[in-house]
C-alpha positions in Angstrom: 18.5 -10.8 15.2 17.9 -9.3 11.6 14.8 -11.0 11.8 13.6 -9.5 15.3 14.2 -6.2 13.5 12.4 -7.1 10.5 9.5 -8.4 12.8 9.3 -5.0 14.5 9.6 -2.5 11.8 6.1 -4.8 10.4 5.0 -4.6 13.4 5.2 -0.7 14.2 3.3 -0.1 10.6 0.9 -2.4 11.6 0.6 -0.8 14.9 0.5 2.6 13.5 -1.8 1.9 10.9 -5.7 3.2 10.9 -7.9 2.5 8.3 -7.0 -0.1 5.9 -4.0 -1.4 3.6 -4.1 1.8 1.3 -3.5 3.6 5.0 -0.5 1.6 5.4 1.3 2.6 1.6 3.5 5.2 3.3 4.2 3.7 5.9 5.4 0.9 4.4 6.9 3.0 1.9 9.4 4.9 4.6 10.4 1.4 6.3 10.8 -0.6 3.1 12.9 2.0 1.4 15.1 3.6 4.4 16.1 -0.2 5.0 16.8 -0.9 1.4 14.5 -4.0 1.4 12.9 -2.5 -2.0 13.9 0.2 -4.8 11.1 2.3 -5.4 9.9 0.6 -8.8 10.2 -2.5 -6.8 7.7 -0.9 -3.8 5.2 0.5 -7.2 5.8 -3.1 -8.8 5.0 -5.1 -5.1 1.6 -2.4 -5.3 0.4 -3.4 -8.4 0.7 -7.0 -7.6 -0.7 -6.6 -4.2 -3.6 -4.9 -5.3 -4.4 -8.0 -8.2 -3.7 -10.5 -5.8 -6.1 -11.7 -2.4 -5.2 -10.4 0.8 -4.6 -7.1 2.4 -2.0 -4.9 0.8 0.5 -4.7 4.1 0.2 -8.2 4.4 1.0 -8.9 0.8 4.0 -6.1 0.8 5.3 -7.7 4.1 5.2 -11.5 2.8 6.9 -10.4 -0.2 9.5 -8.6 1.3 10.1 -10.7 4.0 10.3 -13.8 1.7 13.0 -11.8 -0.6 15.2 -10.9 2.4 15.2 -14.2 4.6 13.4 -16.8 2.0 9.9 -18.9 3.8 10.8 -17.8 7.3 11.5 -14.1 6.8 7.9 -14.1 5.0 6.1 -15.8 7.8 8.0 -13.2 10.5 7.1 -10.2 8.4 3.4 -11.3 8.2 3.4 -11.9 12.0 4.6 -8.9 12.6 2.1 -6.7 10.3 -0.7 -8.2 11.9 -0.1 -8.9 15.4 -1.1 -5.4 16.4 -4.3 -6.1 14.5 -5.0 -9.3 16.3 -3.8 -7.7 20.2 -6.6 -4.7 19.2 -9.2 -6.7 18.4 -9.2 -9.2 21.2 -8.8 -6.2 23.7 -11.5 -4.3 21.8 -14.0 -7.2 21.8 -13.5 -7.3 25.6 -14.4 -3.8 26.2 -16.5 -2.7 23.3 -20.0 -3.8 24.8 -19.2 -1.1 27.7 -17.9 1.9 26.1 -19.6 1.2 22.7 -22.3 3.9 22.6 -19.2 6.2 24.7 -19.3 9.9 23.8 -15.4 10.0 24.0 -15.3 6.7 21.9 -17.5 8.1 19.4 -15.2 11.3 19.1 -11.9 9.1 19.0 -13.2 7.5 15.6 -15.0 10.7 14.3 -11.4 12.2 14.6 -9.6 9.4 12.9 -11.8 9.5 9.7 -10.2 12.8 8.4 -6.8 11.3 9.1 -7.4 7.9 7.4 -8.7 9.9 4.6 -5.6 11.8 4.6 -2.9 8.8 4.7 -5.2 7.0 1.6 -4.8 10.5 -0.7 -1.2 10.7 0.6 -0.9 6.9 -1.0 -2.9 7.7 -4.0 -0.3 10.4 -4.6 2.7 8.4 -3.9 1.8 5.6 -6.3 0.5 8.3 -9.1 4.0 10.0 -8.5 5.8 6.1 -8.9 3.3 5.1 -11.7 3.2 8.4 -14.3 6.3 10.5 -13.3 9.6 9.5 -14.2 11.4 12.3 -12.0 15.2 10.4 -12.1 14.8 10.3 -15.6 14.1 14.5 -15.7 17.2 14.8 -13.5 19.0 13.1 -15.6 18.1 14.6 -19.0 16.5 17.7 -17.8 13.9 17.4 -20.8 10.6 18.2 -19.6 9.5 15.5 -21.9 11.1 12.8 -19.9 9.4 13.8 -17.0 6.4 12.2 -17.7 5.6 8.5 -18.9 3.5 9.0 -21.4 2.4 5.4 -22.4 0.7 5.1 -18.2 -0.4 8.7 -18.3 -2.3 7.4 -21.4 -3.5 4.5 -19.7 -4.7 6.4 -16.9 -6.7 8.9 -18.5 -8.1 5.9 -21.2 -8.7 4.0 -17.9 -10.3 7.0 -16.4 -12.7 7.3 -19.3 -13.2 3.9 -19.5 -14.8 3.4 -16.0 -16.7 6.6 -16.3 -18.8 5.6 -19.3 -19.0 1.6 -18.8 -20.3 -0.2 -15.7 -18.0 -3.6 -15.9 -16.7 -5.3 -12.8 -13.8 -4.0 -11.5 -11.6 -7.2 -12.3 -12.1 -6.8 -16.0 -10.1 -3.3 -15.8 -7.7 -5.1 -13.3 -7.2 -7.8 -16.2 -7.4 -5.7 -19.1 -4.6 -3.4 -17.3 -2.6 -6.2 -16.8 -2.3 -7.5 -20.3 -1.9 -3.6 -22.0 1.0 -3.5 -19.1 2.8 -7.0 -20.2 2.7 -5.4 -24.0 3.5 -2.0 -23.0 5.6 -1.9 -20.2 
């Protein structure tokens, strides 16, 4: 039964998801963490290692978790889950799309969702910048306005920043180099 329930709450992000794995971060976020499946280092950890490994992020984030809950079989019902809506879309898409393609209403529908997708990516941006260079349970603790931030990633962000801005190099030489200053630094 657990596993049904697991099943569904992948498949309801997967469902409601437009636009991408970086679409799906809050989503994700809200289900993993309301069902205590992840802390929220653990969700900015499984992010970071999503984004450096293949595969979509959702599907990455739902094999992970579903492999920590219920071992191999909770990872293969998690990734089912995330991307059966996916698959159910596309099939009934590909059956229809060569009639309403070039559809006045269907070309409105997806005009409509760009704003929105571009909205859930900056909302994801912000929720792994909040993870990544705040350390907000620290402040609470300490109050210190200091301990607010983390200085070593805010660092690395802006150097990262700078980086990219004045050097043209793939971007999986910043994904590497990141990951070696984080095993030294973090």
């Amino acid at each position: 039964m657990e596993l049904l329930y697991m099943f569904w709450i992948f498949f309801k992000v997967g469902l409601f998801t437009v636009g991408g794995g970086l679409a799906a971060i809050p989503l994700l976020q809200v289900e993993v963490l309301n069902e205590g499946w992840l802390t929220k280092a653990e969700f900015a950890d499984m992010i970071a290692v999503s984004e450096s490994t293949p595969g979509p992020i959702g599907v990455n984030i739902a094999t992970y978790v579903g492999y920590s809950q219920f071992g191999p079989l909770g990872s293969i019902v998690a990734t089912l889950g995330i991307v059966m809506p996916s698959v159910i879309i596309i099939i009934l898409i590909a059956h229809f799309v060569k009639r309403f393609r070039d559809h006045h209403i269907v070309e409105g529908i997806f005009t409509g969702l760009r704003p929105a997708v571009t909205g859930l990516i900056l909302g994801a941006a912000a929720v792994i910048a909040t993870i990544a260079l705040f350390n907000y349970d620290t402040y609470l603790v300490t109050s210190k306005l200091i301990d607010l931030f983390n200085i070593p990633a805010l660092i690395m962000f802006v150097g990262f920043m700078v980086l990219t801005k004045f050097t043209k190099f793939h971007p999986i030489y910043y994904i590497v180099l990141a990951g070696i200053i984080g095993i030294f630094v973090f």
